[in-house]
C-alpha positions as semicolon CSV with decimal commas, in nm:
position;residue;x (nm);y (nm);z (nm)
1;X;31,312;12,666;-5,675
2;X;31,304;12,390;-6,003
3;X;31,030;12,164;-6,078
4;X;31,070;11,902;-6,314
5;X;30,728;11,796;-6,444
6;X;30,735;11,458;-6,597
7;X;30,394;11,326;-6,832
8;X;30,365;11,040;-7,074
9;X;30,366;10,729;-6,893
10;X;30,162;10,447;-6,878
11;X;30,046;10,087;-7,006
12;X;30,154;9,932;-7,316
13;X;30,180;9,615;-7,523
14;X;30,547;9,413;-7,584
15;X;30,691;9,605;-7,881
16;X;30,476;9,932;-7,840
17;X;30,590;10,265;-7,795
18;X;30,595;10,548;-7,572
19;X;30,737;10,918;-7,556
20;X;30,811;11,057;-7,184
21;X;30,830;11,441;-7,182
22;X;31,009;11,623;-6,890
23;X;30,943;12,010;-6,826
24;X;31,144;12,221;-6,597
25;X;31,017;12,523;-6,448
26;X;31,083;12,794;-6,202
27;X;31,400;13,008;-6,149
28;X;31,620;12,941;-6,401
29;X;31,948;13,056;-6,509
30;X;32,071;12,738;-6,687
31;X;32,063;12,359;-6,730
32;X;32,358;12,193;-6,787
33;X;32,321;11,782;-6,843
34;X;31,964;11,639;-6,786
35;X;31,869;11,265;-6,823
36;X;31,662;11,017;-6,746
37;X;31,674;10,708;-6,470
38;X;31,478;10,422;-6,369
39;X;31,429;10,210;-6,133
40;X;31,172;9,855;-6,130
41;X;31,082;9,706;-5,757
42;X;31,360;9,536;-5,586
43;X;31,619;9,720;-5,857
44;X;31,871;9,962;-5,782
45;X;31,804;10,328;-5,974
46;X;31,982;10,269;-6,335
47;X;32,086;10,551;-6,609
48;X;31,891;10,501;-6,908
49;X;31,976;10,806;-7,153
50;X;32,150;11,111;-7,101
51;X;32,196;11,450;-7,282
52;X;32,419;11,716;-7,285
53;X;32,319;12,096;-7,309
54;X;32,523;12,058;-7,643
55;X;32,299;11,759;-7,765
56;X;32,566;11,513;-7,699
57;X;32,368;11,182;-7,623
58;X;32,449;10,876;-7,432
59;X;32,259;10,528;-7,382
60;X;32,289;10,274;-7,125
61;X;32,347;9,948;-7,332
62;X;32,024;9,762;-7,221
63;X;31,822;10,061;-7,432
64;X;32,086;10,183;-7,737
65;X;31,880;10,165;-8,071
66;X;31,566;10,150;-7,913
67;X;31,531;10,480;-7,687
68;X;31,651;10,821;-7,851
69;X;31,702;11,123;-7,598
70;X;31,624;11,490;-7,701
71;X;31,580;11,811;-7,560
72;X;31,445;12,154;-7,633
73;X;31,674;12,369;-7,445
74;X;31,477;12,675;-7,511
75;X;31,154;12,466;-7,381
76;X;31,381;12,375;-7,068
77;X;31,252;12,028;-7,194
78;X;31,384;11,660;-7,261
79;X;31,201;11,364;-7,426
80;X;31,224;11,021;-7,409
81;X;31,143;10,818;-7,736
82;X;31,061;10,455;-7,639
83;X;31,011;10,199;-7,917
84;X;31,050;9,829;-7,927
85;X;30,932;9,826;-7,585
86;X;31,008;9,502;-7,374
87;X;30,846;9,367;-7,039
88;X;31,235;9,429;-6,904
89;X;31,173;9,807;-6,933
90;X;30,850;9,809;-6,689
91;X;30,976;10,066;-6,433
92;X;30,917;10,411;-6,240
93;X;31,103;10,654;-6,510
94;X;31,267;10,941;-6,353
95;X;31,324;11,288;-6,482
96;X;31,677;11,444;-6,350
97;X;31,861;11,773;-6,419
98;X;32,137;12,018;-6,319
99;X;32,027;12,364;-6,280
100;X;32,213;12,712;-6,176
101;X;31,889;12,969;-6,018
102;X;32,105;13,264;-6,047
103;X;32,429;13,373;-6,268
104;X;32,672;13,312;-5,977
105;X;32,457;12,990;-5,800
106;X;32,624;12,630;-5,823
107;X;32,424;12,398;-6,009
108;X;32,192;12,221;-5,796
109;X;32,067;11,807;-5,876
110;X;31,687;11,829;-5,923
111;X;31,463;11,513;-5,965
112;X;31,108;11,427;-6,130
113;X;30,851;11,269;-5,921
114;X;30,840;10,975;-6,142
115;X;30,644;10,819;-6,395
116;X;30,518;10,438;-6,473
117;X;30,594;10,289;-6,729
118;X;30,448;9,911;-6,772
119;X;30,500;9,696;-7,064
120;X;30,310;9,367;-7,083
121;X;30,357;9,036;-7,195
């Protein structure tokens, strides 16, 4: 079993900054693409950033030049850099992977519990 462990939420001013830090753990073989999603009250779950195993990056529009995805893949870990922060990116943040338990297993979807982020006015 994977658990993604998600930590650096919380409250901040318009135009401050925040890094979100996702750690898997458990049995695991591999970890192919990882990313993060979010989704604000009365919204529908969005892509924000996504990351290959092979560092490959990719942005949803509303967030390019302001959010920069990394991982560590020997840390089984994926960050979220958050600057320029906007009221428009208050949301529940939401850690998500693809991971393979054994050499022969199928890669399974695994999700974060979730963290806050809140941006005020």
């Amino acid at each position: 079993q994977v658990q993604l462990v998600e930590s650096g939420g919380g409250l901040v001013q318009d135009g401050g900054s925040l890094r979100l830090s996702c750690a898997a753990s458990g049995i695991i073989f591999s970890i192919n693409d990882m990313a993060w999603y979010r989704q604000a009250p009365g919204k529908e779950r969005e892509m924000v950033a996504s990351i290959t195993v092979y560092h490959s990056e990719n942005y949803a529009d509303s967030v390019k030049g302001r959010f920069t995805i990394s991982r560590d893949n020997a840390k089984n870990t994926i960050y979220l850099q958050m600057n320029s922060l906007k009221p428009e990116d208050t949301a529940t943040y939401y850690c998500h992977a693809d991971v393979a338990g054994s050499p022969r297993g199928n890669f399974k979807y695994y999700w974060g519990q979730g963290t806050q982020v809140t941006v005020s006015s």
